[in-house]
Biopython code that builds the backbone (N, CA, C, O; Angstrom):
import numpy as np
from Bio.PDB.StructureBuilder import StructureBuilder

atoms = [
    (1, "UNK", "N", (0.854, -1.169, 0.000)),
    (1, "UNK", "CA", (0.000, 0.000, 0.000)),
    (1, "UNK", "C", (0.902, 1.234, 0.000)),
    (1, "UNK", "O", (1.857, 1.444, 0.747)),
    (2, "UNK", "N", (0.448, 1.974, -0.925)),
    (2, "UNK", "CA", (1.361, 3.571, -0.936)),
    (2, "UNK", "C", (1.144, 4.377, 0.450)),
    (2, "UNK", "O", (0.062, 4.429, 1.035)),
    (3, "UNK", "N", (2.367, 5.014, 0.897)),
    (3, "UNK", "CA", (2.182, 5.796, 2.180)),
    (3, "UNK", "C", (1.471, 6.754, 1.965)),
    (3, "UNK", "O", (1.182, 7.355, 3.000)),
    (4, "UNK", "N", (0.991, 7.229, 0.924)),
    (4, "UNK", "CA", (-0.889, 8.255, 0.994)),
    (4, "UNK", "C", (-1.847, 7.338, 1.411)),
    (4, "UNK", "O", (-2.479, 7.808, 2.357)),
    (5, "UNK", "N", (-2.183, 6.319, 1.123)),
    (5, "UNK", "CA", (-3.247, 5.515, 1.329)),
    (5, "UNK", "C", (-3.152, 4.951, 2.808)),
    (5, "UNK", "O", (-4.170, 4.843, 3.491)),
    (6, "UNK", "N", (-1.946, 4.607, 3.264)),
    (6, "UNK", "CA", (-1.820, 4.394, 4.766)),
    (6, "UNK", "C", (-2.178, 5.664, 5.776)),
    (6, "UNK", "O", (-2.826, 5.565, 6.818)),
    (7, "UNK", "N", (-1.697, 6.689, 5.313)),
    (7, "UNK", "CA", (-1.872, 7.756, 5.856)),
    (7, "UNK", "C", (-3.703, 7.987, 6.249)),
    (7, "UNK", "O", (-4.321, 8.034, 7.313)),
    (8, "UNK", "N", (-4.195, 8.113, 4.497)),
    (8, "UNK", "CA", (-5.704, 7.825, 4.800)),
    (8, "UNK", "C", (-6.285, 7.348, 5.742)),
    (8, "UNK", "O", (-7.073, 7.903, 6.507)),
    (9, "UNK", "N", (-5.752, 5.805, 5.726)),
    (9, "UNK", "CA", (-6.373, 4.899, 6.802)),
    (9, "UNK", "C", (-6.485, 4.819, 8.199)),
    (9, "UNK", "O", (-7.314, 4.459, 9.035)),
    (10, "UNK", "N", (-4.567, 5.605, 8.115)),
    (10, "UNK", "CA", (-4.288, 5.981, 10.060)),
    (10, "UNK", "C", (-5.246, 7.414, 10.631)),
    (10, "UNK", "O", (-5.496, 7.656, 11.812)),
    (11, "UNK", "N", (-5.594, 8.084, 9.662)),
    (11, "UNK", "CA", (-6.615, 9.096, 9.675)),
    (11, "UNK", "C", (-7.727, 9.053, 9.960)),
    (11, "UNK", "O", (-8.226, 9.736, 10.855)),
    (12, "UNK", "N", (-8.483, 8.037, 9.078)),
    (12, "UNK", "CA", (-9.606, 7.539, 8.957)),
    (12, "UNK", "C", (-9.631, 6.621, 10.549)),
    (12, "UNK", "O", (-10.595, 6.887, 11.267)),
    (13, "UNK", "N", (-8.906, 5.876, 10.934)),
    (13, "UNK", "CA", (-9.106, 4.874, 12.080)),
    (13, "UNK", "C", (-9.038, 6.164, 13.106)),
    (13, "UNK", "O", (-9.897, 6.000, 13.972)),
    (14, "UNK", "N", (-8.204, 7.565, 13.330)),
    (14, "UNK", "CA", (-8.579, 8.375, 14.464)),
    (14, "UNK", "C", (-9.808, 9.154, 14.222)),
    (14, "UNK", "O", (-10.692, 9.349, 15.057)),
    (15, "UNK", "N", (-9.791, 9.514, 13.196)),
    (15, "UNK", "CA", (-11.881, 9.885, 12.989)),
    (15, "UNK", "C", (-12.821, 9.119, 13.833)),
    (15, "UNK", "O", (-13.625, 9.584, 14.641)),
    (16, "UNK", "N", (-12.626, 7.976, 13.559)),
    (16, "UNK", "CA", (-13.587, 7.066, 14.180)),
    (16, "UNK", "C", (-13.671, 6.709, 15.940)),
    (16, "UNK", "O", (-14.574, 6.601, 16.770)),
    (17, "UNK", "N", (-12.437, 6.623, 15.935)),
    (17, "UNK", "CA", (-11.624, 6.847, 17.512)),
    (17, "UNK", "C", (-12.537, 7.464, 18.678)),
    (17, "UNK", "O", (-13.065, 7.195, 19.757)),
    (18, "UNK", "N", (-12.305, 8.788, 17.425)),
    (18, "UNK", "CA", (-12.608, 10.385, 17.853)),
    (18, "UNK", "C", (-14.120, 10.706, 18.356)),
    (18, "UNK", "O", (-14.546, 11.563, 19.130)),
    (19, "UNK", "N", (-14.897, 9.465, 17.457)),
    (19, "UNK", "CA", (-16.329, 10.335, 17.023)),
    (19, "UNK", "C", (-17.270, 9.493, 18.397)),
    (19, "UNK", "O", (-17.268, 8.291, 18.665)),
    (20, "UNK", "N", (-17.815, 10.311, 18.897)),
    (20, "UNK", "CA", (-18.789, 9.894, 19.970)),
    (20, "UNK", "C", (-20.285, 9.724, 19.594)),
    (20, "UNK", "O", (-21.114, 9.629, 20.499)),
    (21, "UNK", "N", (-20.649, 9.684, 18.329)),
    (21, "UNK", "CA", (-21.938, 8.993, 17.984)),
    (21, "UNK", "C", (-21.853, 7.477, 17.353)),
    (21, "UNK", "O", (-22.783, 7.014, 16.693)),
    (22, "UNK", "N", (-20.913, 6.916, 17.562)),
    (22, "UNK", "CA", (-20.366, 5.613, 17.562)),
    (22, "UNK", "C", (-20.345, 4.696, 18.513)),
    (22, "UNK", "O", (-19.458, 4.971, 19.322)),
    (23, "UNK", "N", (-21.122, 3.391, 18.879)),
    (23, "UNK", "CA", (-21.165, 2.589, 19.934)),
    (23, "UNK", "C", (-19.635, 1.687, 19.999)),
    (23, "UNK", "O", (-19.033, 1.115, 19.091)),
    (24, "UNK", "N", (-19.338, 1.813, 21.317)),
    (24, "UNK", "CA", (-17.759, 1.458, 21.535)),
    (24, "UNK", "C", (-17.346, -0.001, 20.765)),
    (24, "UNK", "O", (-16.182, -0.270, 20.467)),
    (25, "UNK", "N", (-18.862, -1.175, 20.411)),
    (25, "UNK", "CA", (-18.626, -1.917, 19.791)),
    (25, "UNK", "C", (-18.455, -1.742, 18.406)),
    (25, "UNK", "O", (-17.485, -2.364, 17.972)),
    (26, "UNK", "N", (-19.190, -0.990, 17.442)),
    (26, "UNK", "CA", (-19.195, -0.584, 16.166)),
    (26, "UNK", "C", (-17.449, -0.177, 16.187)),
    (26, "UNK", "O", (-16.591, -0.655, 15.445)),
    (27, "UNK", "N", (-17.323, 0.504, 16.912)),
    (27, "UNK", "CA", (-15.736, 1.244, 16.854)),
    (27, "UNK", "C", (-14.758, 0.306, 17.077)),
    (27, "UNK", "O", (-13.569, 0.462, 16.798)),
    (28, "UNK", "N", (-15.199, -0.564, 17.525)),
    (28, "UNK", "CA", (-13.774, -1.770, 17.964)),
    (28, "UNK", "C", (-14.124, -2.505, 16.656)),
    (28, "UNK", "O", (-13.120, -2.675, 15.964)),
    (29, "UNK", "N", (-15.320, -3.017, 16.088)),
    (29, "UNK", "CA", (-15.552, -3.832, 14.570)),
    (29, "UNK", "C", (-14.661, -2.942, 13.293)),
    (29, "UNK", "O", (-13.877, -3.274, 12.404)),
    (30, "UNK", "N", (-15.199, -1.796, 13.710)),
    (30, "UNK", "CA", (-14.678, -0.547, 11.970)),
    (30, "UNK", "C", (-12.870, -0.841, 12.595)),
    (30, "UNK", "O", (-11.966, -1.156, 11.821)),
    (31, "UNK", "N", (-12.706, -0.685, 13.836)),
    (31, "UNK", "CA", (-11.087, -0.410, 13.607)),
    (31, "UNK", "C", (-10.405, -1.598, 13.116)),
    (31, "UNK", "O", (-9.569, -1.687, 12.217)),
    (32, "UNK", "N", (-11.029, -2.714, 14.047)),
    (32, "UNK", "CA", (-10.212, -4.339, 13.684)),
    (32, "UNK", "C", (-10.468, -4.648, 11.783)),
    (32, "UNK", "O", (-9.860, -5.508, 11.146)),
    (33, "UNK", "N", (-11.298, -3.883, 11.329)),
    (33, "UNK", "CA", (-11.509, -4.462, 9.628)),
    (33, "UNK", "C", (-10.157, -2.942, 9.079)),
    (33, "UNK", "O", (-9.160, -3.007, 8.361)),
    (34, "UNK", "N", (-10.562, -2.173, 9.568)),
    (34, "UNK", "CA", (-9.297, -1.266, 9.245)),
    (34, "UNK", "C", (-7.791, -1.861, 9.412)),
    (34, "UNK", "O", (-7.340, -2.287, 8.349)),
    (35, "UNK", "N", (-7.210, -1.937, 10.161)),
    (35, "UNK", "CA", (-6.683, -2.837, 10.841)),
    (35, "UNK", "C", (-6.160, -3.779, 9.814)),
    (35, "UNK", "O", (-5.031, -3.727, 9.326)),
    (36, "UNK", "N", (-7.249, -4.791, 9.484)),
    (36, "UNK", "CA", (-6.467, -5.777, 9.002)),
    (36, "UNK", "C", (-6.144, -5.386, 7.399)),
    (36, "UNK", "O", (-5.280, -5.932, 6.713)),
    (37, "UNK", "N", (-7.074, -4.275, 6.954)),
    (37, "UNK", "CA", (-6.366, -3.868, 5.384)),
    (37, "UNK", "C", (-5.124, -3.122, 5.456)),
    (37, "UNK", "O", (-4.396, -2.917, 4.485)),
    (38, "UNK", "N", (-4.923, -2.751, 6.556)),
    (38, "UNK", "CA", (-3.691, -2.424, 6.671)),
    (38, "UNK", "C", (-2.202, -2.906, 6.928)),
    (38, "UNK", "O", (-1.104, -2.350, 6.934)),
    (39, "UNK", "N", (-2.714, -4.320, 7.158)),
    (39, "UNK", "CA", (-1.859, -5.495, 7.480)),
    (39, "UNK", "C", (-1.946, -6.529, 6.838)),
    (39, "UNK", "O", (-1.633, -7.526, 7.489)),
    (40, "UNK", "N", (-2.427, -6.810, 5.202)),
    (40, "UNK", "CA", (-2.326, -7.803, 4.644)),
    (40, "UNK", "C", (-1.738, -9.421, 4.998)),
    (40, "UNK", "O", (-2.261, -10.517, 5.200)),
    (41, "UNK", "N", (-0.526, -8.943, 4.948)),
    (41, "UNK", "CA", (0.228, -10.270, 4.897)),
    (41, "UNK", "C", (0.154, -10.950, 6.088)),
    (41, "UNK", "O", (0.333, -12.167, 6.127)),
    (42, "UNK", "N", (-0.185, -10.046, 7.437)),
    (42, "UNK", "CA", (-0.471, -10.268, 8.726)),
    (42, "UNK", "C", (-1.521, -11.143, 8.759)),
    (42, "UNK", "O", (-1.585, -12.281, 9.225)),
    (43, "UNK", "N", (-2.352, -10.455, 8.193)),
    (43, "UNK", "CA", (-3.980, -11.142, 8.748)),
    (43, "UNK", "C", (-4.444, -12.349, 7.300)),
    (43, "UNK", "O", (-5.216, -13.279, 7.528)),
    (44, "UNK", "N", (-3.920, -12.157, 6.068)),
    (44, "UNK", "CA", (-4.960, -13.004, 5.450)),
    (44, "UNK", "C", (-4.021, -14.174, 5.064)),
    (44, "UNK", "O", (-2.965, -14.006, 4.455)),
    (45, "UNK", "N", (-4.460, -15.278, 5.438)),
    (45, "UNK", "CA", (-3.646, -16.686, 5.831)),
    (45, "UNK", "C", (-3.186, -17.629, 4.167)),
    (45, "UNK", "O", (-2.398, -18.481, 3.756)),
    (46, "UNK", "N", (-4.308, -16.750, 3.690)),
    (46, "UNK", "CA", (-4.204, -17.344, 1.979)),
    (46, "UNK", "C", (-2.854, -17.195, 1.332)),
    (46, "UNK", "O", (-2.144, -18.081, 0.857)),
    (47, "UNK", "N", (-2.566, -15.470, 1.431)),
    (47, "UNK", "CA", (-1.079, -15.308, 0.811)),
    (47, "UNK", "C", (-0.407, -16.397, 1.288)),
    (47, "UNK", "O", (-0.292, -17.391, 0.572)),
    (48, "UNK", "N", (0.096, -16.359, 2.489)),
    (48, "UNK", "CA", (1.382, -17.274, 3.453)),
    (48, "UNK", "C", (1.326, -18.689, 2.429)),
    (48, "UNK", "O", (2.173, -19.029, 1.603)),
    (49, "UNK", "N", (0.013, -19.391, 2.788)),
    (49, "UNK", "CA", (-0.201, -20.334, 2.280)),
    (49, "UNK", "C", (0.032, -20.303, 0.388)),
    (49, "UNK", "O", (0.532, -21.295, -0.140)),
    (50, "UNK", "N", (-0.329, -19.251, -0.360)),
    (50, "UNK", "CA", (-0.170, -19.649, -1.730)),
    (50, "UNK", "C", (1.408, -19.629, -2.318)),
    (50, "UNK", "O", (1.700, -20.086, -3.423)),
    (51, "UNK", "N", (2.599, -18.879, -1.172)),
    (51, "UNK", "CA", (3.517, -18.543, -1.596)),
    (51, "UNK", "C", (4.314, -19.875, -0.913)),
    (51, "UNK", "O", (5.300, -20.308, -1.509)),
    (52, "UNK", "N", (4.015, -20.310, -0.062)),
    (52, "UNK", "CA", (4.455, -21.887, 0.140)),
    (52, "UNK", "C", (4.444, -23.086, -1.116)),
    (52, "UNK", "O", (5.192, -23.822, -1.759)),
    (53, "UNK", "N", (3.015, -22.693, -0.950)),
    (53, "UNK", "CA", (2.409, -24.042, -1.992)),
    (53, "UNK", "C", (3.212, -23.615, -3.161)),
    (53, "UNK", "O", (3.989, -24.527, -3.443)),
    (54, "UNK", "N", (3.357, -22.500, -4.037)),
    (54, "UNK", "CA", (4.077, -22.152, -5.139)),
    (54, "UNK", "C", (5.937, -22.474, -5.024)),
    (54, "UNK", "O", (6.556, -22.961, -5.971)),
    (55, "UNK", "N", (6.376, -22.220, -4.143)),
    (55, "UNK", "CA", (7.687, -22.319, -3.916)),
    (55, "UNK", "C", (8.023, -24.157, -3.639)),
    (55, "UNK", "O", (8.914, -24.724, -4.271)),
    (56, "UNK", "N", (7.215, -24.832, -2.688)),
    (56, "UNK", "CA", (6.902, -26.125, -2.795)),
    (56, "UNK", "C", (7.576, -26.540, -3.814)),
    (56, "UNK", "O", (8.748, -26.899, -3.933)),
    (57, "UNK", "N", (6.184, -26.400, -4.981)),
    (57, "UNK", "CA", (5.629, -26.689, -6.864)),
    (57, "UNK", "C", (7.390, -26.849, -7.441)),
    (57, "UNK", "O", (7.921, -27.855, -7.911)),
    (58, "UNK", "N", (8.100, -25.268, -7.165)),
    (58, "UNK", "CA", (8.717, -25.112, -8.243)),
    (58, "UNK", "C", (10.315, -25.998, -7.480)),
    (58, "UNK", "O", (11.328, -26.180, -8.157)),
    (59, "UNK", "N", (10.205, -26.374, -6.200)),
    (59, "UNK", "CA", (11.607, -27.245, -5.771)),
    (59, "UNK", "C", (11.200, -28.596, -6.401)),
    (59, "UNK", "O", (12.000, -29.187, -7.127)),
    (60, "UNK", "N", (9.825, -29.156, -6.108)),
    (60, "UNK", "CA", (9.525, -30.445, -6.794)),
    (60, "UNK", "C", (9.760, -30.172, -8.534)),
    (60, "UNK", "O", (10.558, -30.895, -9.130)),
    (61, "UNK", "N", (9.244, -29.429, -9.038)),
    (61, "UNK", "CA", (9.330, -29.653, -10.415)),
    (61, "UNK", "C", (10.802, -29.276, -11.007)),
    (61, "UNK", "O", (11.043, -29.577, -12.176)),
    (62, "UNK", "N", (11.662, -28.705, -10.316)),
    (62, "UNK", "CA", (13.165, -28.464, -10.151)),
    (62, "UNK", "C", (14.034, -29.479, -9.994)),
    (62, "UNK", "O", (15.117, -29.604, -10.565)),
    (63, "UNK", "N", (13.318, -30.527, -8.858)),
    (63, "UNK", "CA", (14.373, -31.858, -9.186)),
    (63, "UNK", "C", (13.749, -32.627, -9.392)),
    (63, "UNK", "O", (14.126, -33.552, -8.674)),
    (64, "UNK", "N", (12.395, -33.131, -10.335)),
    (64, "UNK", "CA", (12.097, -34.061, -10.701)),
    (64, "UNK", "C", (12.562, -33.658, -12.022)),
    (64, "UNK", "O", (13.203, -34.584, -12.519)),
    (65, "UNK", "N", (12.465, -32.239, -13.090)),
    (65, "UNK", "CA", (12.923, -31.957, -14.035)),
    (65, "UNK", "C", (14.617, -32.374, -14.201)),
    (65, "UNK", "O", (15.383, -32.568, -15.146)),
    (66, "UNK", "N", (14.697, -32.384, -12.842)),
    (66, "UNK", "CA", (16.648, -32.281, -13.392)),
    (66, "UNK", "C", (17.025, -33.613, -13.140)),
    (66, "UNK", "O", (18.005, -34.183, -13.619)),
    (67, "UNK", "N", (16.187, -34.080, -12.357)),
    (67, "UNK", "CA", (16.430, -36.157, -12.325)),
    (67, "UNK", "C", (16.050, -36.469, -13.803)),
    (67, "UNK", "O", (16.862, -37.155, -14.424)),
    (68, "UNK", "N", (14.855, -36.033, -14.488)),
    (68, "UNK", "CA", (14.443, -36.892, -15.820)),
    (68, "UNK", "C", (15.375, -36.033, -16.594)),
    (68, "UNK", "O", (16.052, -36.834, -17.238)),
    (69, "UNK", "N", (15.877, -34.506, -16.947)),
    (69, "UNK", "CA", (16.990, -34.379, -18.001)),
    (69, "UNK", "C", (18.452, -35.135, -17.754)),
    (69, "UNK", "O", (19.366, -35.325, -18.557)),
    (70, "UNK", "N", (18.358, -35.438, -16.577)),
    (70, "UNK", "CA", (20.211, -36.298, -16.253)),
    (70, "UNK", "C", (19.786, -37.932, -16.548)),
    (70, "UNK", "O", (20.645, -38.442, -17.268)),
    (71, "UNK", "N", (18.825, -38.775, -16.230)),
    (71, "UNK", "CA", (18.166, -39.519, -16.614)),
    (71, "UNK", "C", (17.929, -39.960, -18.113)),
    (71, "UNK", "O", (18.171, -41.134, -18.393)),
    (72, "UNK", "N", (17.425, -39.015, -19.202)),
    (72, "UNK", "CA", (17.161, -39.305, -20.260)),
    (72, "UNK", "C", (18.483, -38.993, -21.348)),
    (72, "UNK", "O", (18.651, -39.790, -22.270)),
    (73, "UNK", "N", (19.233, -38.032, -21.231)),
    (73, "UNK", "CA", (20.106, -37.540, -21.840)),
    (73, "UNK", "C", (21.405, -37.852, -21.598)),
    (73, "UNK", "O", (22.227, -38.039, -22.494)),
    (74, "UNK", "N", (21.744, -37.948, -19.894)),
    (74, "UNK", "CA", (22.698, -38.433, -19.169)),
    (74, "UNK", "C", (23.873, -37.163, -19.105)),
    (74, "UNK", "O", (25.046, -37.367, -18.794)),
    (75, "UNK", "N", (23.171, -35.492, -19.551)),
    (75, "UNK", "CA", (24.059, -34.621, -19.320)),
    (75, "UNK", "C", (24.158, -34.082, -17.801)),
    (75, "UNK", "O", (23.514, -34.513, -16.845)),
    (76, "UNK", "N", (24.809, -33.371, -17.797)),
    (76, "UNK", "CA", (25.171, -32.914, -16.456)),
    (76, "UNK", "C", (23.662, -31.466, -16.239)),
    (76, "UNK", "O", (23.361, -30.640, -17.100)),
    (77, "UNK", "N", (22.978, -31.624, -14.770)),
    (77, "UNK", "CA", (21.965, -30.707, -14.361)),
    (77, "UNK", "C", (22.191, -29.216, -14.734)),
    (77, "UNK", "O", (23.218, -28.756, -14.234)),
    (78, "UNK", "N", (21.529, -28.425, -15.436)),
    (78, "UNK", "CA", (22.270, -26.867, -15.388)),
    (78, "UNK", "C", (22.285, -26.409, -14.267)),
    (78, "UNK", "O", (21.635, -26.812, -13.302)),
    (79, "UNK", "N", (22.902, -25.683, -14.304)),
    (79, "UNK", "CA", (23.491, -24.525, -13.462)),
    (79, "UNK", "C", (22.400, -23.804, -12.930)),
    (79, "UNK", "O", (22.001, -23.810, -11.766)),
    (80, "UNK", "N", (21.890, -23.089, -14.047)),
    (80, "UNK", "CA", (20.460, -22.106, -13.585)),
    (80, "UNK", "C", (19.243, -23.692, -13.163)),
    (80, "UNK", "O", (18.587, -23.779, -12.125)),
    (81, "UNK", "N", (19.255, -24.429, -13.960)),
    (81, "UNK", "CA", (18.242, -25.578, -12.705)),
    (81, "UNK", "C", (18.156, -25.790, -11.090)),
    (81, "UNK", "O", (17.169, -25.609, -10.377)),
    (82, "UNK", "N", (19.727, -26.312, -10.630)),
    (82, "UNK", "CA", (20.342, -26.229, -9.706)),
    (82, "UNK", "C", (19.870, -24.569, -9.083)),
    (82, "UNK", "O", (18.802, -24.609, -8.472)),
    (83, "UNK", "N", (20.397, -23.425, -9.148)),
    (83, "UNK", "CA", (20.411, -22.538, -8.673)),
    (83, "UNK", "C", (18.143, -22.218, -8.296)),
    (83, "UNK", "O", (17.510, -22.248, -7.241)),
    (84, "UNK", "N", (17.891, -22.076, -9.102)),
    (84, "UNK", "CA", (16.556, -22.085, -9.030)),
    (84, "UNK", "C", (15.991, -23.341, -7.594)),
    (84, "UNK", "O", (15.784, -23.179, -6.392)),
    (85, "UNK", "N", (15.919, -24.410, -8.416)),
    (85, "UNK", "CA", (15.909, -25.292, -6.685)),
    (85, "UNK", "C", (16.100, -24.979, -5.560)),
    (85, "UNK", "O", (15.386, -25.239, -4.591)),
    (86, "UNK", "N", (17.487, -24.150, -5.599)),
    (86, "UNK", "CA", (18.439, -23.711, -4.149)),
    (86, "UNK", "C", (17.781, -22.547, -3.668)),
    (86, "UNK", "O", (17.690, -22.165, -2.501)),
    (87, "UNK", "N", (17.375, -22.077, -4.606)),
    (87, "UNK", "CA", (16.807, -20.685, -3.991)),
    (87, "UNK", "C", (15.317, -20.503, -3.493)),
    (87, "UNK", "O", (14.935, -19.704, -2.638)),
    (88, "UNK", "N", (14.390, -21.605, -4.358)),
    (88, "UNK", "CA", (12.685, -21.959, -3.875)),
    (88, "UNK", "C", (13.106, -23.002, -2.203)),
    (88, "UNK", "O", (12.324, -22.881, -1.261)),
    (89, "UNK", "N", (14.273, -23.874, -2.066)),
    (89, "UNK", "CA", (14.676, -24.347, -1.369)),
    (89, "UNK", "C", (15.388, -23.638, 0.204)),
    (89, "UNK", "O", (15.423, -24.199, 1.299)),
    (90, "UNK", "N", (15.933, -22.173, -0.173)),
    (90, "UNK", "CA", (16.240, -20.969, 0.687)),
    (90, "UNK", "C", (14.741, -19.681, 1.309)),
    (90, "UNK", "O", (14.603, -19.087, 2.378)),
    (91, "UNK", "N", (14.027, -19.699, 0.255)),
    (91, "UNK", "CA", (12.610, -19.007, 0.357)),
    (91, "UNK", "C", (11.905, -19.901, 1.813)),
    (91, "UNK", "O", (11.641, -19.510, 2.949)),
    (92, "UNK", "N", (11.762, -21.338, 1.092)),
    (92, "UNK", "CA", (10.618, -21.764, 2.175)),
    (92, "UNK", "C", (11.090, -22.247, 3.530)),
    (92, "UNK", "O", (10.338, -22.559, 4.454)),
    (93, "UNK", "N", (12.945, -22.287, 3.563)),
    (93, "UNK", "CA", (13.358, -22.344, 5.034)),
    (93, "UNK", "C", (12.969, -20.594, 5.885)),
    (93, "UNK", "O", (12.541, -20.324, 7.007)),
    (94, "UNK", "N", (13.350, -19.769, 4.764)),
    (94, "UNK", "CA", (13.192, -18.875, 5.637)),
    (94, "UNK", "C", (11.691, -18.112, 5.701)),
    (94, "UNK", "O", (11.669, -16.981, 6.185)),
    (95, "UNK", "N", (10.483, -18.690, 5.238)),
    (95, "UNK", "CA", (9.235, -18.749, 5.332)),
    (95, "UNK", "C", (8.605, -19.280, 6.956)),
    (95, "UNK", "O", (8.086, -18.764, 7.946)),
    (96, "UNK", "N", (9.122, -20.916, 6.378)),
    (96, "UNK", "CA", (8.792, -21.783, 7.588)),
    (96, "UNK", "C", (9.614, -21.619, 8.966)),
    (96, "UNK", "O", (9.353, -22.061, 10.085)),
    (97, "UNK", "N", (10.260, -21.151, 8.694)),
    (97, "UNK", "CA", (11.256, -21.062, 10.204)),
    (97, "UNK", "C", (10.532, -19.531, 11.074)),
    (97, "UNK", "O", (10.135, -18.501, 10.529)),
    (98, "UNK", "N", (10.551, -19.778, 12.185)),
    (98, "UNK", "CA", (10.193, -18.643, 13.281)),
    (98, "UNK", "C", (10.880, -17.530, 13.509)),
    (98, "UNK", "O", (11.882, -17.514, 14.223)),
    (99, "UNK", "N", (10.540, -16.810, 13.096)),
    (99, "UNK", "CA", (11.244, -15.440, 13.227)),
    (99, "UNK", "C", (11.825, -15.340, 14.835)),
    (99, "UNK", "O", (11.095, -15.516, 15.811)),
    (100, "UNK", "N", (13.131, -15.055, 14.907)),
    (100, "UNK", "CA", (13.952, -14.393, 16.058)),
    (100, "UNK", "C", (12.856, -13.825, 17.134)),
    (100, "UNK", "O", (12.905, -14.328, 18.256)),
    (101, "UNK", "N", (11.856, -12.803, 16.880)),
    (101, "UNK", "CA", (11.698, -11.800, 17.427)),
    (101, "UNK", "C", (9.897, -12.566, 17.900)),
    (101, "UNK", "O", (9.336, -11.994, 18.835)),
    (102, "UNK", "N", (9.237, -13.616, 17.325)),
    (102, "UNK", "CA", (8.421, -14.519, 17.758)),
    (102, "UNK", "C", (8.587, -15.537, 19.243)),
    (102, "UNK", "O", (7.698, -16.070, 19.908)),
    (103, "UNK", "N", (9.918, -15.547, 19.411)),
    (103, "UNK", "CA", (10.000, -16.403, 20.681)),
    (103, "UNK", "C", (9.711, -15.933, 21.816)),
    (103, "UNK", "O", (9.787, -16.646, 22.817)),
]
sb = StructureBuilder()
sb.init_structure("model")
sb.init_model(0)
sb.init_chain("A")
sb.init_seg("    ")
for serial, (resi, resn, name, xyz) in enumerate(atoms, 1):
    if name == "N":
        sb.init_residue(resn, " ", resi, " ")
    sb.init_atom(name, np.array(xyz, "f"), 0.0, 1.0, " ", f" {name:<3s}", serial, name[0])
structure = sb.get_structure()
């Protein structure tokens, strides 16, 4: 999100804060949906999950591709094959692993 549009929002969430014709529950619902558009990656469980499942895809299809080209041809794996693997293989350790600052 562009820092105008955040700005909006941190605006918009003290408007509401602010406004006393608002029942303290309505105001805790509007802020927590504010809130979470402002925190994407935080709150919606789908991303986490589709960028796994995709990174997954491309280590499996990385060395099943480079087992059947060394397999059928009997040349040596490329370089950029190898490297690609290593790196969908570097993504989802540091996905799946617990951040430092979580413990």
């Amino acid at each position: 999100m562009t820092n105008n549009k955040v700005k909006i929002m941190q605006d918009t969430m003290k408007i509401i804060e602010g406004e006393s014709g608002i029942s303290q529950d309505t105001k805790d619902q509007l802020l927590n949906n504010l809130q979470k558009v402002l925190t994407p990656l935080q709150t919606d469980k789908w991303v986490y999950r589709l960028v796994v499942g995709f990174l997954g895809f491309t280590v499996l299809v990385t060395v099943v591709g480079g087992l059947i080209l060394n397999g059928k041809t009997g040349s040596a794996i490329p370089e950029g094959i190898i490297a690609l693997g290593s790196a969908a293989v570097g993504a989802l350790a540091g996905l799946i692993a617990p951040s430092p600052g979580s413990r």
